[in-house]
Gaussian input, Z-matrix of N, CA and C with variables (Angstrom, degrees):
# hf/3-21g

backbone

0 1
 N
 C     1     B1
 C     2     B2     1     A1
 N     3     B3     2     A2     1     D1
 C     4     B4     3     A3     2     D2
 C     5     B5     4     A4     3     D3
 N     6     B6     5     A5     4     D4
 C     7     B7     6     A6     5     D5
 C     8     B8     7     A7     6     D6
 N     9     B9     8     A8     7     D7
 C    10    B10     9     A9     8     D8
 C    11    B11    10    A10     9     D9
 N    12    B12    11    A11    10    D10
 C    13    B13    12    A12    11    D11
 C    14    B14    13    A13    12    D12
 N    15    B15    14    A14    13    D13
 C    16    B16    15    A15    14    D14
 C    17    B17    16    A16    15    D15
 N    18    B18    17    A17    16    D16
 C    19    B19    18    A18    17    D17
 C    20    B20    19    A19    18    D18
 N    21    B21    20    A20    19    D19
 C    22    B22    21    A21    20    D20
 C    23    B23    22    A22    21    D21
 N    24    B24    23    A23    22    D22
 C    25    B25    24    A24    23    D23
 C    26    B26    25    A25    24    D24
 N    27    B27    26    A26    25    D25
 C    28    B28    27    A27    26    D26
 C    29    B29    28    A28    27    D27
 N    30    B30    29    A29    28    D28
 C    31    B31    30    A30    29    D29
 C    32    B32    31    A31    30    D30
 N    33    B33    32    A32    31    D31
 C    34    B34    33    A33    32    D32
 C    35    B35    34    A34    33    D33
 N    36    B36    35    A35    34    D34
 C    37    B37    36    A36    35    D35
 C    38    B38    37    A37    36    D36
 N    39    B39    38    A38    37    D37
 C    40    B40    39    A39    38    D38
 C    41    B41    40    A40    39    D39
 N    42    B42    41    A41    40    D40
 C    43    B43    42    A42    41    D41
 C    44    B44    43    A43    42    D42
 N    45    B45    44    A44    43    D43
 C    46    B46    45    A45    44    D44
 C    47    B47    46    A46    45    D45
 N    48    B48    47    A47    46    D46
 C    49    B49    48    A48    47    D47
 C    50    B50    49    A49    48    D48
 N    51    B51    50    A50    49    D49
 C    52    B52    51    A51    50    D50
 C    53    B53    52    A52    51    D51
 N    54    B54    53    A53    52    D52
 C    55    B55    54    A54    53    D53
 C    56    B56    55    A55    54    D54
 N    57    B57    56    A56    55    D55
 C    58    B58    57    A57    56    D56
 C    59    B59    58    A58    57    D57
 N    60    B60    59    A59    58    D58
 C    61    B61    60    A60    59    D59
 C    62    B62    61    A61    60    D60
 N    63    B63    62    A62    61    D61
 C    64    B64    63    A63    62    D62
 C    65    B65    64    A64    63    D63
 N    66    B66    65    A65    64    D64
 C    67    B67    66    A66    65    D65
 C    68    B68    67    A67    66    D66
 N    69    B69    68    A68    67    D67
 C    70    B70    69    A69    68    D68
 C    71    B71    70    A70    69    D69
 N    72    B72    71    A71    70    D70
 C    73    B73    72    A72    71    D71
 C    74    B74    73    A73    72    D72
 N    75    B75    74    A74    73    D73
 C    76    B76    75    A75    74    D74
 C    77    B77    76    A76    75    D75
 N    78    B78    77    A77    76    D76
 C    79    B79    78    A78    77    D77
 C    80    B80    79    A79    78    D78
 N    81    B81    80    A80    79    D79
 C    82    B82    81    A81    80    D80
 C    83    B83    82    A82    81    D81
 N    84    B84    83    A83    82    D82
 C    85    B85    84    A84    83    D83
 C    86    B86    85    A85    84    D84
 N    87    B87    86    A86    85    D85
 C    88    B88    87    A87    86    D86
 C    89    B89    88    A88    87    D87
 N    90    B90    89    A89    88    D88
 C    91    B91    90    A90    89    D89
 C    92    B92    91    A91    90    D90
 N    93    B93    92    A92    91    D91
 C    94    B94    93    A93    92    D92
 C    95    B95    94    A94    93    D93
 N    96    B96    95    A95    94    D94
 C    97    B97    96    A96    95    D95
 C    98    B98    97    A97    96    D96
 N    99    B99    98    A98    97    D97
 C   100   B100    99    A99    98    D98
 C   101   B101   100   A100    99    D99
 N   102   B102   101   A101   100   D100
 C   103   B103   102   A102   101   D101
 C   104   B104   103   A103   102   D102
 N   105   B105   104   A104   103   D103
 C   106   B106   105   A105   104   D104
 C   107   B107   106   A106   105   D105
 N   108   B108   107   A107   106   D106
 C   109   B109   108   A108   107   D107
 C   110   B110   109   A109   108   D108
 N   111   B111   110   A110   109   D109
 C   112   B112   111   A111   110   D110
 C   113   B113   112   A112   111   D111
 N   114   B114   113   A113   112   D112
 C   115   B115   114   A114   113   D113
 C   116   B116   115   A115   114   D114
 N   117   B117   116   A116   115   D115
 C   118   B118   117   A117   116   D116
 C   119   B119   118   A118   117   D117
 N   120   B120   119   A119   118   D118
 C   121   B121   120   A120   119   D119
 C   122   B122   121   A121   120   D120
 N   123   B123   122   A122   121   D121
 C   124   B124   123   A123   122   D122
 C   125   B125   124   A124   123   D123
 N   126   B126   125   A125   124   D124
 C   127   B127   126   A126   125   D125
 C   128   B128   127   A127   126   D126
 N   129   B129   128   A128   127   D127
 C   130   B130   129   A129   128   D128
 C   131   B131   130   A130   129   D129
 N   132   B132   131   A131   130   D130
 C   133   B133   132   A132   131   D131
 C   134   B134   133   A133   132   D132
 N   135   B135   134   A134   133   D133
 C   136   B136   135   A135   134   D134
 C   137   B137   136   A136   135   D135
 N   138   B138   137   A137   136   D136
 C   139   B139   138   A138   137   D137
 C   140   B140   139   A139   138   D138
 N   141   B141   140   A140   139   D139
 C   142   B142   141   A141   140   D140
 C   143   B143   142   A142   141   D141
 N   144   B144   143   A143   142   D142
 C   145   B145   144   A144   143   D143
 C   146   B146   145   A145   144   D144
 N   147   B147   146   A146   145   D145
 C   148   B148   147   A147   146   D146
 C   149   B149   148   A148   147   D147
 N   150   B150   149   A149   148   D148
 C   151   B151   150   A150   149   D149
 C   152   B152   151   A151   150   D150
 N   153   B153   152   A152   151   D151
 C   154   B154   153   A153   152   D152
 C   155   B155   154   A154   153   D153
 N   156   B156   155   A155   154   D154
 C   157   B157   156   A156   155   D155
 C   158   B158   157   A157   156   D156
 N   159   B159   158   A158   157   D157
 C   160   B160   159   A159   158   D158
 C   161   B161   160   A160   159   D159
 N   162   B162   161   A161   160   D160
 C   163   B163   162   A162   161   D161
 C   164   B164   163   A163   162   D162
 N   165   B165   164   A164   163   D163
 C   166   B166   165   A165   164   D164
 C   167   B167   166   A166   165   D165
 N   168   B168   167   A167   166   D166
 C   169   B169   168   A168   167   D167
 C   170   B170   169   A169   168   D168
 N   171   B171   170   A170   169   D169
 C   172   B172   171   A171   170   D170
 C   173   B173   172   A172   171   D171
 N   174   B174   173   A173   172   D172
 C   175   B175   174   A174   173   D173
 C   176   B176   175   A175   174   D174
 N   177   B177   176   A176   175   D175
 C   178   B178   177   A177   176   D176
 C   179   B179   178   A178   177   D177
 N   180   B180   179   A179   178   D178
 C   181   B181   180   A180   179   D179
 C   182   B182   181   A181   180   D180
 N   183   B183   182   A182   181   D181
 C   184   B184   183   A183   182   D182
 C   185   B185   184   A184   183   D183
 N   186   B186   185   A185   184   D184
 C   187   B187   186   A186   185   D185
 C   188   B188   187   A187   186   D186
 N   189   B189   188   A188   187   D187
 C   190   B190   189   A189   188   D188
 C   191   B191   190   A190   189   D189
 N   192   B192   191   A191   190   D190
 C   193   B193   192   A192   191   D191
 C   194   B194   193   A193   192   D192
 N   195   B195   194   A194   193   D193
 C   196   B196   195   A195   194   D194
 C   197   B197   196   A196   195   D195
 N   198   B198   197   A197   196   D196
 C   199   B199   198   A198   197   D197
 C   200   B200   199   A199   198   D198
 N   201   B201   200   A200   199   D199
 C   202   B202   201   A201   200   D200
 C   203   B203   202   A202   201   D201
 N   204   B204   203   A203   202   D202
 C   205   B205   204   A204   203   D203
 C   206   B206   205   A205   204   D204
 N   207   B207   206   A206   205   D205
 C   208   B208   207   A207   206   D206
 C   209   B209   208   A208   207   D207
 N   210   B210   209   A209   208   D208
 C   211   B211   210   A210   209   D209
 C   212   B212   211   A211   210   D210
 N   213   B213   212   A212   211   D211
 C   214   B214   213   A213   212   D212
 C   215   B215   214   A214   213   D213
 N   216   B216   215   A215   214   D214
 C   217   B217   216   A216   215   D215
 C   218   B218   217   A217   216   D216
 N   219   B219   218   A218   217   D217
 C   220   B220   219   A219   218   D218
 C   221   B221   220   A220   219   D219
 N   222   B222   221   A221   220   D220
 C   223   B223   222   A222   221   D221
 C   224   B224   223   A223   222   D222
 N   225   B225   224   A224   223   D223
 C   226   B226   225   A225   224   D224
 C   227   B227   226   A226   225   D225

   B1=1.4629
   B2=1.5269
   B3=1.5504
   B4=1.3707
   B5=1.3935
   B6=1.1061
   B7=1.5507
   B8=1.4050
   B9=1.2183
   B10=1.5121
   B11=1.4570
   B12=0.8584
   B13=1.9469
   B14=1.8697
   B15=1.4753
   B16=1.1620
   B17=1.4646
   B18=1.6466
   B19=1.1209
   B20=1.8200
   B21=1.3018
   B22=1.5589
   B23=1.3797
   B24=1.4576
   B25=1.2964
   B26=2.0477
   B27=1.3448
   B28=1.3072
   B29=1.5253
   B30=1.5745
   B31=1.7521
   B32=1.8452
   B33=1.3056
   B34=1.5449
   B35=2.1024
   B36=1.0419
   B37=1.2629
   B38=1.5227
   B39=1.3055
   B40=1.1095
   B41=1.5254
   B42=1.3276
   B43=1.5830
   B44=1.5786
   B45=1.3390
   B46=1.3473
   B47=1.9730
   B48=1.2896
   B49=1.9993
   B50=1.4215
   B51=1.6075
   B52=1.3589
   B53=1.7143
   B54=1.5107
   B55=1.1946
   B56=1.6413
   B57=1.4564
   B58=0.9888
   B59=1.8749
   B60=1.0996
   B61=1.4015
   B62=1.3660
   B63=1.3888
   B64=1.1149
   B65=1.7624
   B66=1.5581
   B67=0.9214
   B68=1.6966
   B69=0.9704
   B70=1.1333
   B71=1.7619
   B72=1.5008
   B73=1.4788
   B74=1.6986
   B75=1.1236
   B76=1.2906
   B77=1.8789
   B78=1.1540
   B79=1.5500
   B80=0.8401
   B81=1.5476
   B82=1.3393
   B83=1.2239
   B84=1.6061
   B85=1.4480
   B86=1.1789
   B87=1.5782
   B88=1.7530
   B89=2.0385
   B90=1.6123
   B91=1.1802
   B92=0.9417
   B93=1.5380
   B94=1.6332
   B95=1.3131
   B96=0.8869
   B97=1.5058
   B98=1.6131
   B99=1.6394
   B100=1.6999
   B101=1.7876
   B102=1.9254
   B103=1.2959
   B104=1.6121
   B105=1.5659
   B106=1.5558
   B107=1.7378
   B108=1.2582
   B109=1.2265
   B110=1.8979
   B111=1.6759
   B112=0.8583
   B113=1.9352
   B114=1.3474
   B115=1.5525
   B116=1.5043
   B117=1.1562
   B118=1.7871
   B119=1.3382
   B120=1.3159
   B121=1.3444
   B122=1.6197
   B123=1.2898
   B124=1.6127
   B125=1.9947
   B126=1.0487
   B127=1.4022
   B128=1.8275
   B129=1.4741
   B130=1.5490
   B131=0.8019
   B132=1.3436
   B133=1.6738
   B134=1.4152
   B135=1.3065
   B136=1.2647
   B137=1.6707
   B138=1.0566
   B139=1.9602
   B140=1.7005
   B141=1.1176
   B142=1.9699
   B143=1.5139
   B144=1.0990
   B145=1.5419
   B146=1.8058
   B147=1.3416
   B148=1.8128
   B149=1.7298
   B150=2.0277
   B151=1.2801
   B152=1.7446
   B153=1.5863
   B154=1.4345
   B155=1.3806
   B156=1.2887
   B157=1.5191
   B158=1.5202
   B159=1.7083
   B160=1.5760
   B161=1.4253
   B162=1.2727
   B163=1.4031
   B164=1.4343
   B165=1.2925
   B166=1.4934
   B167=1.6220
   B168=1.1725
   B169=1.3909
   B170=1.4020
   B171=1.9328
   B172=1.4614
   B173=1.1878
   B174=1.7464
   B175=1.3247
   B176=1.0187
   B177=1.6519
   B178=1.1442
   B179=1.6372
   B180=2.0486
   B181=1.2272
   B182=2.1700
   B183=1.4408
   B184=1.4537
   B185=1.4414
   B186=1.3236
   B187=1.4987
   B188=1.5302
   B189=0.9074
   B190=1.6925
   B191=1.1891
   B192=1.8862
   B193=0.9142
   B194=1.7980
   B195=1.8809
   B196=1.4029
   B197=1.4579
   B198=1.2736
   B199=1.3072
   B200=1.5007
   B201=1.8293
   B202=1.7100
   B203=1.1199
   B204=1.6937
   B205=1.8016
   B206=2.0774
   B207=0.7873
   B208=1.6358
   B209=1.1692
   B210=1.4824
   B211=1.3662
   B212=1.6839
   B213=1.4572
   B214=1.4894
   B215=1.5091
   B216=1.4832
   B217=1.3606
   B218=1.6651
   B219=1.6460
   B220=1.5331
   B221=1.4953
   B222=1.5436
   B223=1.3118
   B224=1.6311
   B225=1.2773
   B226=1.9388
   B227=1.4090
   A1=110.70
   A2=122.63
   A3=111.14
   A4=122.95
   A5=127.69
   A6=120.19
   A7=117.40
   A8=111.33
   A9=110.30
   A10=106.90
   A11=107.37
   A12=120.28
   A13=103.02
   A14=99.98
   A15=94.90
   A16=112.66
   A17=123.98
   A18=120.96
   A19=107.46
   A20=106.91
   A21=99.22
   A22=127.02
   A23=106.23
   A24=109.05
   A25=113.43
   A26=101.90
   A27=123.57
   A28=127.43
   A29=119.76
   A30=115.51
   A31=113.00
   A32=120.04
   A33=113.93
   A34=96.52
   A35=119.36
   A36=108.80
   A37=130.79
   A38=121.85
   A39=115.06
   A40=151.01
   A41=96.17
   A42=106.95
   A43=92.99
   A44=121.30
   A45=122.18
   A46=97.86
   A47=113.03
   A48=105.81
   A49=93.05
   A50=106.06
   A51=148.76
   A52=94.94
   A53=123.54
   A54=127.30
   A55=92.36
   A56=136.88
   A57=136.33
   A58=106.44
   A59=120.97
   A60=113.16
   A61=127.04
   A62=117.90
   A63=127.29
   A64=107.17
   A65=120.89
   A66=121.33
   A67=134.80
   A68=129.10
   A69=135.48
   A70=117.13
   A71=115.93
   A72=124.87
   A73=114.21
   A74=126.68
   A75=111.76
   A76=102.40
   A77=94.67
   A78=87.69
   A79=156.59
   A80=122.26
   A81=133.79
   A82=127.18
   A83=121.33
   A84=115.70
   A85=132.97
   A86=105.55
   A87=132.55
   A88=72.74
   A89=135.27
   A90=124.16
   A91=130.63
   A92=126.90
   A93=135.99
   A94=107.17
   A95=130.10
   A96=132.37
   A97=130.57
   A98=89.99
   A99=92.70
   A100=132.57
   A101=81.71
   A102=110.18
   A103=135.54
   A104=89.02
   A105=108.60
   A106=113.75
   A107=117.34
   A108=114.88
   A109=128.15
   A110=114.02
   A111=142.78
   A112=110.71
   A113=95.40
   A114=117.91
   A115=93.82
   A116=144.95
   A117=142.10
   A118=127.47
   A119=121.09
   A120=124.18
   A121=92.97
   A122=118.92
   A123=93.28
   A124=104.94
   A125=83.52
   A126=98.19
   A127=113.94
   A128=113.93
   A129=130.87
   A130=107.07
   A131=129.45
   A132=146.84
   A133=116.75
   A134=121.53
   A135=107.29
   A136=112.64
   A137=111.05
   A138=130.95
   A139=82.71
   A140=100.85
   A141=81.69
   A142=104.74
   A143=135.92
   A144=123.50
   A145=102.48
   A146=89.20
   A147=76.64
   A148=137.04
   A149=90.23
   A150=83.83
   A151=110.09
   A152=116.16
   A153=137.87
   A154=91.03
   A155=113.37
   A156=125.93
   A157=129.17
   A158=99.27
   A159=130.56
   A160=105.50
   A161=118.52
   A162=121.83
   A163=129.28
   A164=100.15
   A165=112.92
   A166=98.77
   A167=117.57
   A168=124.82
   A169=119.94
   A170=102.21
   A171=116.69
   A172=102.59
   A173=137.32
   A174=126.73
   A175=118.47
   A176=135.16
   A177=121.85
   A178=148.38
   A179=84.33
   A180=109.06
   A181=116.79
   A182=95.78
   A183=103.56
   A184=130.63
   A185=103.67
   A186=126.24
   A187=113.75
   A188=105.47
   A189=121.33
   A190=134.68
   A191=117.09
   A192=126.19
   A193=143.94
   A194=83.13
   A195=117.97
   A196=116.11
   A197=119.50
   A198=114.55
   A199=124.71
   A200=102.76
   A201=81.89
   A202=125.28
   A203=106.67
   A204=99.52
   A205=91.96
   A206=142.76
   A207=144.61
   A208=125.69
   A209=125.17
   A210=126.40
   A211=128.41
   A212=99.79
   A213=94.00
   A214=103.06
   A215=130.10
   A216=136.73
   A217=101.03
   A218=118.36
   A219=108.15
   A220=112.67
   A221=110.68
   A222=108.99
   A223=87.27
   A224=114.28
   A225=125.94
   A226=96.44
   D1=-47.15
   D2=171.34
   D3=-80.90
   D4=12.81
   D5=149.38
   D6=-81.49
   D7=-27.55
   D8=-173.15
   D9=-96.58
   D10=6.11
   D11=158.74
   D12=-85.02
   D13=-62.62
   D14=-168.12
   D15=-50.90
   D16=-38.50
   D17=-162.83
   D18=-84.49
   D19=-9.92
   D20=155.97
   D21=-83.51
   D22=-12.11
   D23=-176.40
   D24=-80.30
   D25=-37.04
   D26=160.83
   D27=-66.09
   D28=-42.32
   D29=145.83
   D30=-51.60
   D31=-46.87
   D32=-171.24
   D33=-70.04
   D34=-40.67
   D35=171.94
   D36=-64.60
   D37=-44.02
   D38=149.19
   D39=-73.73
   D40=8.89
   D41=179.81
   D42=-100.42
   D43=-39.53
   D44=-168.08
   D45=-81.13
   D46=-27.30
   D47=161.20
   D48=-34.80
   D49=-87.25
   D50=-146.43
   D51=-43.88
   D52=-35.23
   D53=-140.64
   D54=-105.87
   D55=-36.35
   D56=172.53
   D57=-72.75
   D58=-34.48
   D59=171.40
   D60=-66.34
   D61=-17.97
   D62=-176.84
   D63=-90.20
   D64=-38.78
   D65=144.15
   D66=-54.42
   D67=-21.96
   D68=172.94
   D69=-82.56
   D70=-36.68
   D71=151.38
   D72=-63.18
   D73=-22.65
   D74=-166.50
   D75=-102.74
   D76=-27.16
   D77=149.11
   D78=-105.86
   D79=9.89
   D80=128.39
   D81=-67.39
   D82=2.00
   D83=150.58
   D84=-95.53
   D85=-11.90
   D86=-167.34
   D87=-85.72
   D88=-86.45
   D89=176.41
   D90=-10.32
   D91=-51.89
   D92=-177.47
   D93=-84.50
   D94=-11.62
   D95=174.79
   D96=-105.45
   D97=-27.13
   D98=172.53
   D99=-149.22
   D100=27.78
   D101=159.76
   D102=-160.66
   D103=45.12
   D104=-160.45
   D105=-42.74
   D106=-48.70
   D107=172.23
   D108=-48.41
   D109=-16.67
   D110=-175.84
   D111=-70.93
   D112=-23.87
   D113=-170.20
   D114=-84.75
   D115=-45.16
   D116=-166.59
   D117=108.20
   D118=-122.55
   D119=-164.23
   D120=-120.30
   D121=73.65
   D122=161.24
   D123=-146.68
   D124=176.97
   D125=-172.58
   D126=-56.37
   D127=165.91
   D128=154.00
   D129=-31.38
   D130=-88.98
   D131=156.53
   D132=-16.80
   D133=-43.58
   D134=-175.38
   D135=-92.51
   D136=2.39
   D137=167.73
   D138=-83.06
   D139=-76.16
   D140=-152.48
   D141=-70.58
   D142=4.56
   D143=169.98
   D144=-85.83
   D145=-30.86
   D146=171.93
   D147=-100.72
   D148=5.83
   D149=167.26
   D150=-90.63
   D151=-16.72
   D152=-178.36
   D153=-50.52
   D154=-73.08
   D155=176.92
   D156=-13.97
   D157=-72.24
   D158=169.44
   D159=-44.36
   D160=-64.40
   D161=-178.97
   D162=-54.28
   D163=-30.81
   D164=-173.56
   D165=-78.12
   D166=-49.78
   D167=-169.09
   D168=-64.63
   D169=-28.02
   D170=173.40
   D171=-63.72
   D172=-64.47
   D173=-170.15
   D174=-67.19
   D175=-23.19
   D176=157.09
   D177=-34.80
   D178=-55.23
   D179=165.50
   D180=-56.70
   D181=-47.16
   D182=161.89
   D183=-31.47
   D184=-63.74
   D185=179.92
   D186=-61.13
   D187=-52.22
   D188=157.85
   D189=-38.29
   D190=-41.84
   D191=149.16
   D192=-41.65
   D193=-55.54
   D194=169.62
   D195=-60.70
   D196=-30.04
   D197=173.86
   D198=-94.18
   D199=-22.73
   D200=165.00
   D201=-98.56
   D202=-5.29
   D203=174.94
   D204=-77.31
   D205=-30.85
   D206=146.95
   D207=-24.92
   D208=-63.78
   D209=173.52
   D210=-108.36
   D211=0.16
   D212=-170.98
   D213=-106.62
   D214=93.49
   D215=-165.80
   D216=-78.86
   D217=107.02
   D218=177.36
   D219=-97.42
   D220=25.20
   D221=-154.17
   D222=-112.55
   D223=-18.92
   D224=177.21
   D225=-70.77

């Protein structure tokens, strides 16, 4: 019984990692997209390196998701 606590306790922690990163990319793309002036003084380049950024980090965070609601069985 206390492993299978622990291992829910370790799915709720890593979904909630996974779950703030994905939030944290989607609003730095919701920012770059619908409050650009909100961002400051920086360059062309430094808009699209950080929407490159955002995005990348979103599917990451995505994939991440997909794999522990995928592989991490809390129901064993």
């Amino acid at each position: 019984m206390k492993n299978k606590k622990h291992k829910q306790n370790m799915y709720k922690m890593l979904l909630s990692h996974v779950q703030s990163k994905k939030t944290k990319a989607l609003l730095t793309l919701d920012l770059l997209c619908n409050n650009p002036a909100g961002i400051g003084d920086h360059s062309t380049d430094d808009f699209y390196d950080n929407a490159i950024d955002a995005i990348e980090k979103l599917t990451d965070a995505h994939d991440q998701l997909i794999t522990i609601k995928s592989y991490f069985d809390v129901d064993s």
